[in-house]
N, C-alpha and C positions, 0 to 999 in steps of 0.2 A: 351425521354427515350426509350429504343430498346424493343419491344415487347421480353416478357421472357416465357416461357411455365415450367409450376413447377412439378417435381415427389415429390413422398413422399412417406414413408413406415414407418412400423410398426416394432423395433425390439422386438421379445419373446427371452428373454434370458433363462429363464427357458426350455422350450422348441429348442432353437436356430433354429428359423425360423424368416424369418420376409414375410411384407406384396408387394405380384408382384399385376399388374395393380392395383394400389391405385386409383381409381376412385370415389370410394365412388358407385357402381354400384356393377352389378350381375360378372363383373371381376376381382375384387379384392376378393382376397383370399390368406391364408396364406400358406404358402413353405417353407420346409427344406432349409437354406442356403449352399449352395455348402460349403464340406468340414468340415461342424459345423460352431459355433461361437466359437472366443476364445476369453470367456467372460472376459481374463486379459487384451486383449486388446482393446476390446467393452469399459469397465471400468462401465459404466453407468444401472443405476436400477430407476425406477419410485415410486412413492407414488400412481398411478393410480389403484382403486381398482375395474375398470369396463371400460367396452365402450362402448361410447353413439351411437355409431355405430357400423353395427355387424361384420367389420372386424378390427373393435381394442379391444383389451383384456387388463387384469390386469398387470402392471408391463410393459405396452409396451413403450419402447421408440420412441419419432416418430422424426425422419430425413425428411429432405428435400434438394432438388438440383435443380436451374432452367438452364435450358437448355440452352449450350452454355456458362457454366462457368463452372472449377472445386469443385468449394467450396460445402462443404455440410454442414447442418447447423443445429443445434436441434431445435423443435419449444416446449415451455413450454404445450401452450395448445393443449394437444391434444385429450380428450373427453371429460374430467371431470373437474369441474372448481376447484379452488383454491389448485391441486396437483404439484408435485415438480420430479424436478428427483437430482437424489447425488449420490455422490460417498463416498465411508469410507477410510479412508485411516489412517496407523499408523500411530501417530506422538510422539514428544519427548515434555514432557513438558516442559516450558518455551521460546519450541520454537518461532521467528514471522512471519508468515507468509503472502505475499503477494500475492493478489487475482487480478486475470487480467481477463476481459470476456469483449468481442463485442455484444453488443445488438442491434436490431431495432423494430421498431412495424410493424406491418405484412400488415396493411392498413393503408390509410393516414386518411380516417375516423374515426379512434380511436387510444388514446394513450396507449398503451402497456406500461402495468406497473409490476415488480418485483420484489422480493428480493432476497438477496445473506443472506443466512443464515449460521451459523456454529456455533458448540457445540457438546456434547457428542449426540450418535447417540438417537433423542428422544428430547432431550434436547437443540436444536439449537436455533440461537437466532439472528437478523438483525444484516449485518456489515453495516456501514456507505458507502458507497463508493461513488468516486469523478471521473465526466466527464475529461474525460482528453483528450481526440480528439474526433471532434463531426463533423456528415454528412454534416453540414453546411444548417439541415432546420430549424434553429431558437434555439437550443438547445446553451446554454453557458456553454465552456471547465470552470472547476474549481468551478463548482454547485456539491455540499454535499448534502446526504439522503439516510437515509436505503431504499428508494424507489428508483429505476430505473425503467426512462419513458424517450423513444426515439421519439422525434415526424418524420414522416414520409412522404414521398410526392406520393407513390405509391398508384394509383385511385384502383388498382388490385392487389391480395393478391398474385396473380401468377409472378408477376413485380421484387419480393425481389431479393435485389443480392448483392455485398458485399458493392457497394457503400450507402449504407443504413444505414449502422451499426456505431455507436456511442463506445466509449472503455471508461472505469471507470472500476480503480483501489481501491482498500480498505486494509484490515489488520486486525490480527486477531495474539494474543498469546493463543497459547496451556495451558490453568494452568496446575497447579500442579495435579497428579495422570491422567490426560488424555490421555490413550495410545492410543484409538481409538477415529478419529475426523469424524464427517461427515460434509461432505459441498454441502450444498446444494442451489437449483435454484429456486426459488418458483413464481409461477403465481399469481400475485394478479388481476390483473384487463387485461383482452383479449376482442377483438371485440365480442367472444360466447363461449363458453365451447368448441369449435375446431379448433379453428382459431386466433392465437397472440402470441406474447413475440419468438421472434429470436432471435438464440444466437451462439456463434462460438468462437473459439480461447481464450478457459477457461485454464489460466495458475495460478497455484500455486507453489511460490519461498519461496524461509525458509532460516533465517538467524539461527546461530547456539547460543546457551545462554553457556557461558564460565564459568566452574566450578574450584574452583581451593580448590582443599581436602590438610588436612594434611600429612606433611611431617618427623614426627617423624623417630626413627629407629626402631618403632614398629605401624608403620602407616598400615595402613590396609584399607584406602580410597582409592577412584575412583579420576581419571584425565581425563580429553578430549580425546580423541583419534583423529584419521582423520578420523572417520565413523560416527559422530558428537552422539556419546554414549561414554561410558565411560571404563576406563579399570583401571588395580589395580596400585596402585604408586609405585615406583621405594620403594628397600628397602635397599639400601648399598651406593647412593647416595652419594659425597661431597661437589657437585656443592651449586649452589645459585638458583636464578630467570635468567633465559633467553628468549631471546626471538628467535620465530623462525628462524631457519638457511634457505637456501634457499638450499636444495640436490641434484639440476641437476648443477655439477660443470660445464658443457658445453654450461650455457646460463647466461644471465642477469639474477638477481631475479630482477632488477630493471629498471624502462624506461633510455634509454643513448643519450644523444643527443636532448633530446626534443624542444632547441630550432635551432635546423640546425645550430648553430654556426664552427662545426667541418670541418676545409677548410683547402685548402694545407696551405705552408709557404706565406705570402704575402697577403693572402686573397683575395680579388676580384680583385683587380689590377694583381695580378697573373692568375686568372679564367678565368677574362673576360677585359683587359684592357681599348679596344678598347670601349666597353660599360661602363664604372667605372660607377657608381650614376646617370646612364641615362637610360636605359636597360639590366641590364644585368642579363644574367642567363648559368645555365647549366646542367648536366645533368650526377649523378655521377654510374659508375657502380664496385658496392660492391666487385663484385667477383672476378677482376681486379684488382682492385686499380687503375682505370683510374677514367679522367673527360673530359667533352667536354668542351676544351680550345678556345674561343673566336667565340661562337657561333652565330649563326643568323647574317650573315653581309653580305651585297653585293658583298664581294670579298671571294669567297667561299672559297680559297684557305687558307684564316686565320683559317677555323675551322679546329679542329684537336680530336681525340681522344689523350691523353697526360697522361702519367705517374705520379702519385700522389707519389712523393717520401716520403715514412717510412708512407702508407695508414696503418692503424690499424682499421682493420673490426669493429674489436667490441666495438672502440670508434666514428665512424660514426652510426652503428647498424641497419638503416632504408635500409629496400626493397622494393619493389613492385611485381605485379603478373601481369607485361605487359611482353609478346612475346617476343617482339622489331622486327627491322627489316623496321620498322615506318620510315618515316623523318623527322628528327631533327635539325634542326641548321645546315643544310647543310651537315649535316649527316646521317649514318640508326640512330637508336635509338637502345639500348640494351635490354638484356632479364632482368628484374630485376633492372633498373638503376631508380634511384628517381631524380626528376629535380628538383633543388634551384633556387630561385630568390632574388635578390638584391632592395629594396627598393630605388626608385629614391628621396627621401624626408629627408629621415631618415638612409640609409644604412644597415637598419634590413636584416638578411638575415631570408630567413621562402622556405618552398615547397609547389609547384604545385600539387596537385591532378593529374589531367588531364593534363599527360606529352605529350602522340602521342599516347595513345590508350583510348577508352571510355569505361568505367564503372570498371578503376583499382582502388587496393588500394593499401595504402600505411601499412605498417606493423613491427612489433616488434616481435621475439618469447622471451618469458619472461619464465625462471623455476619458477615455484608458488608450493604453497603451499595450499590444502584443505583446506577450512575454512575461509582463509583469506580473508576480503572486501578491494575490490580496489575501494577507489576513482579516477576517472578521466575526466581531467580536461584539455581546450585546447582554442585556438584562434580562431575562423574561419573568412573568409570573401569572398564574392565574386570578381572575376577580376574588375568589372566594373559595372556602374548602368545601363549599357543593358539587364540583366538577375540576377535573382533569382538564385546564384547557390546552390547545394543541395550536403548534404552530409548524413553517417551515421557511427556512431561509429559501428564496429562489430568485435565480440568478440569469438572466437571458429566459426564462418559462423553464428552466430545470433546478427541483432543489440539491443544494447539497447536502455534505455528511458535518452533521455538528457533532460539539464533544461538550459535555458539563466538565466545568472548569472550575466550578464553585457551586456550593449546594446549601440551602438554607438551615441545613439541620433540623426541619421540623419534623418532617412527614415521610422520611426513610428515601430518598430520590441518593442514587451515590454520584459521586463526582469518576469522571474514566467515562460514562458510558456514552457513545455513539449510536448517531441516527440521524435522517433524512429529514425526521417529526418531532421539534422540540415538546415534552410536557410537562409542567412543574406541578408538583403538589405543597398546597398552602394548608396553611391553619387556620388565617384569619377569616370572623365572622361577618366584621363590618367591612364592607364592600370599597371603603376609601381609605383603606387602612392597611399599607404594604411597605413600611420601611425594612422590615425584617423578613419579607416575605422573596427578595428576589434572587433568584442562581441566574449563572452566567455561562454563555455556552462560547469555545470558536471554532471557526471552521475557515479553511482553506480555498482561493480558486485562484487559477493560472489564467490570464484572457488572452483566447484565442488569435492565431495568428487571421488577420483583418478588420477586429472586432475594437474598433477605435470609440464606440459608444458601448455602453453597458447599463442595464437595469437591473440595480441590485433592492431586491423586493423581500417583503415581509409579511408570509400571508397567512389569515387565521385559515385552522382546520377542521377545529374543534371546539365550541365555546357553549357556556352558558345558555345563552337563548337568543336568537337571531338579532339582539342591538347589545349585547354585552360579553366580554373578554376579551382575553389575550393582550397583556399588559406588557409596554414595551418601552426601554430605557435604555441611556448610555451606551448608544449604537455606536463603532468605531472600528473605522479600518484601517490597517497598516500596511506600506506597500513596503517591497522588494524590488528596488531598482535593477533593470538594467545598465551597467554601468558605459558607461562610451568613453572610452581613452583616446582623448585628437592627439594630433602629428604635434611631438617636442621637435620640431626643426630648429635647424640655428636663431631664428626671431623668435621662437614661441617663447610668450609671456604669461602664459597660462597657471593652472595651479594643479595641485593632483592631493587626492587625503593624507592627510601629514600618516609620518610611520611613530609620531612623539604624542601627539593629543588627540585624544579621540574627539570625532565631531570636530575636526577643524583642516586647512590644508597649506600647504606648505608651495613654494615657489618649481616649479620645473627645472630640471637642469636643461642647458644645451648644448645642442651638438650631439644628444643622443643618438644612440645606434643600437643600443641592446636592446631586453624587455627582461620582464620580470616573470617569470614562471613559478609552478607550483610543484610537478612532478617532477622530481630529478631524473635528468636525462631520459625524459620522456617518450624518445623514440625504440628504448631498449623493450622486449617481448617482457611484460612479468607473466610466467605462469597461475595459475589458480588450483584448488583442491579438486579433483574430479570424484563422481560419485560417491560422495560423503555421507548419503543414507542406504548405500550399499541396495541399490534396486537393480543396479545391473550385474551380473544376469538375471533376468526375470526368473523366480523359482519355478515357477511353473517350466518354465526352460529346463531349467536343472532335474526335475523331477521326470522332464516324458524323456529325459537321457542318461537317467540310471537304469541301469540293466541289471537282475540277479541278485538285488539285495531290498530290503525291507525299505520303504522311505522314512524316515524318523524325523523330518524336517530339520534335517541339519546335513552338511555336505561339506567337503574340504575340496578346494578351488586350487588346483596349481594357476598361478596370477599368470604365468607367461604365456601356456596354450590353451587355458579351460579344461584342462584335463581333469575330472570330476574323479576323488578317492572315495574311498571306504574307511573307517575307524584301523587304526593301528592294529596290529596284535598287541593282543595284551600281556607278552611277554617277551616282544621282539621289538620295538621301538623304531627298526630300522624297516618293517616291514607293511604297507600300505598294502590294498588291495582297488587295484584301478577298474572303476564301472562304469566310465562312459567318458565321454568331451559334446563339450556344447559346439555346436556344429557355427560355423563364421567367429569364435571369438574374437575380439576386440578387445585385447590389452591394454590398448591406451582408455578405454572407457572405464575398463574395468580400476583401471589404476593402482589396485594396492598389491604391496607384493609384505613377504612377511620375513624372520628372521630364522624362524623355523623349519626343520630339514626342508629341501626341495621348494620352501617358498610359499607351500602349503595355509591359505587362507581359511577361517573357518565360518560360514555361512550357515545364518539358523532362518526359521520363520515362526512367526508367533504364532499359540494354537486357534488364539481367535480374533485377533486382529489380523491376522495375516501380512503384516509388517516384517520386513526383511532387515536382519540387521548381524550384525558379526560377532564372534565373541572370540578375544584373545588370545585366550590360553585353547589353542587347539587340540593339542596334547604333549605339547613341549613346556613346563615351568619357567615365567622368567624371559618370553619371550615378545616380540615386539612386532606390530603391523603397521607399517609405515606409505610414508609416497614421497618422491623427492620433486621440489618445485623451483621454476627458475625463481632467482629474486633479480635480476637485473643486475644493479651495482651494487646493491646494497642501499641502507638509509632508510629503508622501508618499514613501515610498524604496522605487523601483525595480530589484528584480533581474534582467536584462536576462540571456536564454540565447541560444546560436544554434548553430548547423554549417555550416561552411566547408568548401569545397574547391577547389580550382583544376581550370579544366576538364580540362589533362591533362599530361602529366610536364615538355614541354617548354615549360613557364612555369608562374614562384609567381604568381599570382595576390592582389593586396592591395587591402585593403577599410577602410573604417570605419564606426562605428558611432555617429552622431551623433542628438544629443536637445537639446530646446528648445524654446521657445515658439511656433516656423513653422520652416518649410524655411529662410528667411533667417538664424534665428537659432540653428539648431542648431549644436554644439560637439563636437568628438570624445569618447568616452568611453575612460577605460584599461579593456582587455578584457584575461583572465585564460585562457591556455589551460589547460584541466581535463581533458579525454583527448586522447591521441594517438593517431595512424592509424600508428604504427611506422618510418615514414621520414626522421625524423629531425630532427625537431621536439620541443623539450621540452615536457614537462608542467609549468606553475608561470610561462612565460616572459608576460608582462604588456609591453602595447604601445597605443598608439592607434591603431595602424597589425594588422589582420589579416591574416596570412601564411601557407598553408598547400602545404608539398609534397607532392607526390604522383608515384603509380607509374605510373599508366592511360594508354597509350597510345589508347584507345578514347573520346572523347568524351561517351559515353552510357554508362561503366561506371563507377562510382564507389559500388559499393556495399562499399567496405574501406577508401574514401578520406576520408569524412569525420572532422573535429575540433571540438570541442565549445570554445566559449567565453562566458565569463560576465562580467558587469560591472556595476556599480549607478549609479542616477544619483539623486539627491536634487531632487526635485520644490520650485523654490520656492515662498514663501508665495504664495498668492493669484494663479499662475498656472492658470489653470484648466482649458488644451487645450495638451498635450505634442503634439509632433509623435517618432515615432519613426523615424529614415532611417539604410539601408543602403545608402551610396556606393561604387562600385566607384573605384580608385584607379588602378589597372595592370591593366588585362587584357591581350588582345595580338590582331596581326593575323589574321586567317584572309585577307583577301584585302587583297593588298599594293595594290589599286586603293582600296581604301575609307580616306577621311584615319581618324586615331585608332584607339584601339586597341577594335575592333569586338564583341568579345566574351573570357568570362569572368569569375568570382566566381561561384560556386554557395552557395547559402544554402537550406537547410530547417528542419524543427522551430524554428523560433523561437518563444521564450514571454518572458513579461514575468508579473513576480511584486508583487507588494506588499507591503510592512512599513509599518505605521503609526506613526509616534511618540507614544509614550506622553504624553498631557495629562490630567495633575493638576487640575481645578477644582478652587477655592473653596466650600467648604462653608457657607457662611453669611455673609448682610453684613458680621459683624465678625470675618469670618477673616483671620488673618494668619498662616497658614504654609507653611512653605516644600516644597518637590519637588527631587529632582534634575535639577541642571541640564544643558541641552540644549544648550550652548555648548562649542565646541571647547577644549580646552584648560581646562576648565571642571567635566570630568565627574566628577571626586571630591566638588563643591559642590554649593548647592542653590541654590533661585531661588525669587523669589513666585508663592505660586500663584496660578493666574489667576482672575478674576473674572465674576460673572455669567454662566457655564456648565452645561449641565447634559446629562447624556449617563448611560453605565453604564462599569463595567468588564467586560470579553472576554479569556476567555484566549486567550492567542498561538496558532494554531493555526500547523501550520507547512505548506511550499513543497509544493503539489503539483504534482507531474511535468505534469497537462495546461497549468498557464502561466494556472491562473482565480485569484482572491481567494484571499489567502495573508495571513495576520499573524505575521508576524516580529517579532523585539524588533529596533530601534534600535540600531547600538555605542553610545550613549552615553545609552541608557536606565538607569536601576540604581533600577527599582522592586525590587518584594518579590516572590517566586511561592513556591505550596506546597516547602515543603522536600521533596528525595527521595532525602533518606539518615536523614532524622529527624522522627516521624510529632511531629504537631503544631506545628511550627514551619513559617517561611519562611525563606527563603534571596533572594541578589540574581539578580535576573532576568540571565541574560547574552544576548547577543547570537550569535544561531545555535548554542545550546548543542548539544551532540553528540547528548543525550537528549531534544532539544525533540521532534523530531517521534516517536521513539518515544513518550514520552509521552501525543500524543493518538490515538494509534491504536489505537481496540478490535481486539481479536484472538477476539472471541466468535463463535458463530455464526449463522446468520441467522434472524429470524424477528420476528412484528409488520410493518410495514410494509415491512421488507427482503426481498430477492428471494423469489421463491417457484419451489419446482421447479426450482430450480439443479442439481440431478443429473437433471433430465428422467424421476424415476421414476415421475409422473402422466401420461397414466393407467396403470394396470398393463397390461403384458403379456398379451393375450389371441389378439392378432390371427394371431400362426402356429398357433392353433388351428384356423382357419379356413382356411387354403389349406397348399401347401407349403412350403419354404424356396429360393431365390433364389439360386443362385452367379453370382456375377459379374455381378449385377445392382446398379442402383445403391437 
């Protein structure tokens, strides 16, 4: 690794200075920043209420940059341990937002641990987030936890650079009444209170939640706009349901050509005769209406620029951003021209990337529409198995995140894995010979709100040798309408998606007055799980306020004041020994109360992950740690998560998971084990009863032991306060004096999800029709719609990882949603479709009220002008 030399400073936003010669010495001192700070483009504020050093202050943001790179980089720790820095930012409720951030740990001797929090500002809460490209020191892409920990190979803290940094993705829905969100970075575990947790290139994307208000002739509701807020409903209206128009009449709204079939008359035999299904290719330029007729041959005098007669630009549609001037086929090559190739196998015709210039792409301008998600979806394959070639979708000058969706089976490439950089590995020798050779990747984007053109590009990264690779077929993108429902007044003659046939639309009623909604009784509070990975109280809290007793990493928590115990006696049951209270407790944060004398919760931490998490059986057999949540009216279906583990080899450990209207009347739930811990426990195994074995001889070790299970429970009508409880079943003795079995059942990350059942209101006093029906055994039928209602319709948005407000569809819902294999039409809504959550997740990049200075490159680089550089300083 290339010796690195590291600056750092100190941003004061309050003051707007930050810190020159950061030595940690008698030259570091702080300084007006040239010009001010403009704290809108800083973005960033600390939780830091001091420093441990005396030129860091409260509120300081600290940056970093190692010499001989441009990247600069925030570091979490920067004097005080367990602080955060965030940003606030507005958001619209039900929006979903996606969270993107590079992390590394700062030395190879410790692993730099995290969290990515969000919630109302105060009120934040762990998102889940998932590895998704990893440095390659041992870390595994597609590893899940509110924890982020990057392991690192750097002997020297001054060594970081960008090749270090690990990327994981997460998500997060704004609920309901959330105008202001903060999101924040938090340091759990750094090599010292000044030194750990590196982070860079923090992106937040937001897909838009779709409202669709009534349309009377006396309507007075809100509709969508393109500013993803709302505006007031047409009121003179005739129309029906439409779907969006595309309003740049000078471009495609749609991809054209995606599979390069578009050729003169004759097709290859015309192109390239002399090569028919052996080699052939060429090389068309758009703006012309020419092709290069009978390319590449020995006898140069065959090749020709030649006349495409009755060329129509806009049914070919593909350009590129090469020069030209290049040789080609015996030719120059043109400014703009895309080369086609001919399959020697199969006669597929598909395009070259890498025509005669390196690092072009290939391109479409598309008229789009704000709001709208494009899926997109395509073929790739390398020329040959001498090279890896590389590619990348990019979209307005930024790529996105593709996903292999199919895999050739030749050369070990799996299907799941994500990336920015498509690269396929082939087998084939002969260089025109790829019918077996291609995987198929898609990826996602949301277009911005004002962004009515778009350039959706295709560019080589990597190839062969400056005129060859990167092989490109069966391009195709799928939109996601915005839907726009006009005014059903008394004339409207209009149409709306049938609720009988999919892909088709039925007549408007009128005289409408109602609308159709999705949340029943929508404006009722539903409550949510609070701290379901049991992080609050920070242990570290709990530990500087025990007093008088050994710390053993475990504590019993009275839930109502944080009054912090001691272990029972071990012959008196009744007797606890009190060593402390966590000073400002927060009961509602804390959340859980237990069944167990006094309420007594029992809080552990791992010995080396340092993950906080609860375990059961406190020292009562048979007891239960619960939370009670509003549910509204009822009708509501709960997706119920959790993590098991048994405390350690020599006993399984068994739990259940009961729900109901009080502790009295909760009832088991069947729970669904969904990953395994490797020892011997299936995946798919479904029980009322939680069972989990495990290897760990150690009590406190369990960071490989955990298992993941899920289960739903269907909220009934008109109950309005669910109780959620975790019963221990079997734990087992630790001390053969104490009756029952004393401890055991480890639980963390628990989240609880929501789907709302789809309700149909009555459109108008004399409506009389019908909705699919919501009865078991039933769901092919329909039912009357209900009366004297009135609410909107929401699209489904789907389950995010932190366990907040989630709308899933219902099993036995079978409304309409946009079709997305067939633009203008609808299809039947399913139940946890495969594509649901891709669907709403914009994959664009940040900006408007979305993060700001997520690569930390405000303010610029000046400050090692001003002193020297710093080894091995923090």
């Amino acid at each position: 690794m290339k010796s690195l030399q590291h600056y750092f400073t100190g941003i004061d936003r309050n003051r707007s200075q930050w810190i020159s010669n950061g030595q940690g010495d008698d030259l570091a001192k702080w300084s007006d920043i040239p010009g001010g700070l403009d704290t809108t483009r800083f973005g960033w504020s600390s939780t830091q209420t001091q420093g441990a050093m005396s030129e860091q202050r409260a509120n300081a943001v600290e940056l970093q940059k190692a010499t001989g790179e441009t990247t600069q980089m925030g570091e979490l720790c920067a004097s005080q341990k367990g602080t955060a820095i965030y940003q606030d930012i507005a958001t619209t409720p039900g929006t979903l937002y996606r969270i993107e951030l590079d992390h590394a740990s700062r030395y190879s001797i410790h692993l730099d641990q995290m969290q990515v929090m969000v919630g109302a500002p105060g009120h934040e809460r762990p998102v889940e987030m998932t590895r998704t490209s990893s440095n390659k020191y041992g870390d595994k892409i597609g590893e899940k936890s509110t924890t982020i920990a990057t392991h690192s190979t750097n002997p020297f803290g001054n060594q970081s650079s960008k090749d270090d940094f690990s990327h994981y993705v997460g998500y997060y829905t704004i609920p309901a009444g959330q105008s202001v969100t903060r999101f924040t970075f938090r340091q759990v575990s750094g090599v010292n209170t000044t030194s750990g947790n590196l982070l860079d290139n923090i992106v937040f994307t937001q897909a838009y939640k779709l409202d669709y208000d009534r349309n009377s002739d006396e309507a007075t509701g809100q509709t969508p706009n393109d500013t993803a807020t709302v505006k007031p409903a047409k009121t003179s209206a005739t129309g029906g349901v439409k779907n969006v128009a595309d309003t740049n009449a000078s471009l495609p709204g749609h991809l054209v050509n995606g599979d390069f079939e578009y050729l003169p008359d004759g097709g290859w035999k015309t192109v390239d005769a002399p090569s028919y299904m052996t080699n052939a290719y060429t090389s068309v330029d758009p703006n012309n209406g020419q092709y290069m007729r009978n390319a590449q041959h020995s006898d140069a005098d065959l090749a020709s620029w030649a006349d495409w007669p009755g060329f129509d630009q806009s049914k070919f549609a593909w350009k590129t951003d090469q020069k030209g001037g290049h040789d080609q086929g015996g030719l120059k090559d043109r400014a703009e021209a895309v080369e086609l190739q001919q399959d020697s196998a199969d006669g597929n015709t598909y395009a070259e990337m890498v025509a005669s210039e390196t690092g072009r792409t290939i391109y479409q301008n598309l008229a789009t529409i704000p709001g709208t998600l494009y899926k997109i979806r395509l073929k790739h394959a390398s020329l040959c198995k001498d090279n890896v070639d590389q590619m990348q979708v990019v979209i307005n000058g930024t790529p996105i995140e593709m996903t292999r969706v199919a895999a050739n089976g030749k050369a070990g490439d799996k299907v799941g894995e994500k990336s920015k950089t498509i690269g396929t590995r082939v087998t084939n020798g002969n260089r025109w010979h790829h019918y077996d050779q291609w995987e198929t990747y898609e990826g996602y984007y949301v277009i911005p709100d004002g962004q009515t053109t778009t350039r959706f590009g295709f560019k080589a990264v990597n190839y062969l040798d400056p005129t060859k690779g990167n092989l490109l077929d069966d391009v195709t993108f799928a939109r996601a309408y915005k839907l726009s429902y006009d005014k059903n007044a008394s004339d409207a003659t209009g149409k709306v998606p049938s609720d009988e046939t999919a892909g088709t639309v039925r007549q408007t009623k009128t005289k409408t007055t109602g609308t159709v909604k999705t949340v029943a009784d929508e404006n009722v509070r539903y409550g949510s799980l609070a701290n379901g990975d049991f992080s609050y109280p920070s242990f570290s809290d709990i530990q500087e306020n025990e007093q008088g007793t050994y710390a053993d990493l475990r504590t019993f928590l009275k839930s109502d004041d944080g009054t912090l115990w001691y272990n029972m006696s071990n012959t008196d049951l009744s007797k606890y020994g009190k060593i402390g209270q966590i000073p400002g407790f927060d009961s509602s944060r804390f959340a859980w109360s237990s069944t167990e004398n006094g309420s007594r919760v029992e809080l552990q931490q791992d010995r080396n992950t340092k993950n906080t998490y609860a375990e059961i059986v406190a020292q009562q057999d048979n007891t239960s740690i619960y939370q009670n949540v509003s549910t509204g009216n009822g009708g509501v279906l709960y997706k119920i998560r959790l993590k098991h583990a048994s405390r350690q080899s020599s006993h399984a450990d068994k739990m259940q998971v009961l729900v109901g209207s009080d502790t009295a009347h909760a009832t088991p739930v069947e729970m669904t084990r969904v990953t395994s811990n490797g020892h011997g426990d299936k995946v798919g195994g479904k029980s009322t009863t939680i069972t989990t074995k495990v290897s760990n001889t150690d009590p406190r070790d369990h960071g490989s032991q955990w298992e993941t299970y899920e289960g739903y429970y269907q909220v009934p009508e008109g109950q309005k306060n669910t109780v959620f409880m975790f019963k221990s079943l079997e734990g087992f003795k630790e001390y053969e004096t104490l009756p029952g079995n004393n401890i055991g059942n480890l639980v963390d990350d628990i989240e609880f999800s929501r789907s709302y059942k789809l309700t149909y209101d009555k459109n108008a006093s004399d409506a009389t029709g019908k909705v699919p029906s919501n009865q078991r055994g039933k769901e092919n039928t329909v039912q009357p719609a209900k009366s004297k209602t009135t609410g909107s319709v929401g699209l489904a948005a789907n389950k995010t990882a932190s366990g907040l407000t989630v709308h899933d569809l219902k099993k036995n819902d079978k409304g309409k949603v946009p079709s997305n294999s067939k633009a203008d039409s609808t299809q039947p809504a399913a139940f946890k479709a495969p594509d649901a959550k891709a669907e709403t997740i914009a994959s664009r990049a940040a900006g408007d009220e979305l993060a700001v200075n997520g690569g930390f490159d405000t303010p610029k680089w000046t400050i090692a002008k001003e002193g020297r550089a710093c080894p091995g300083c923090m």
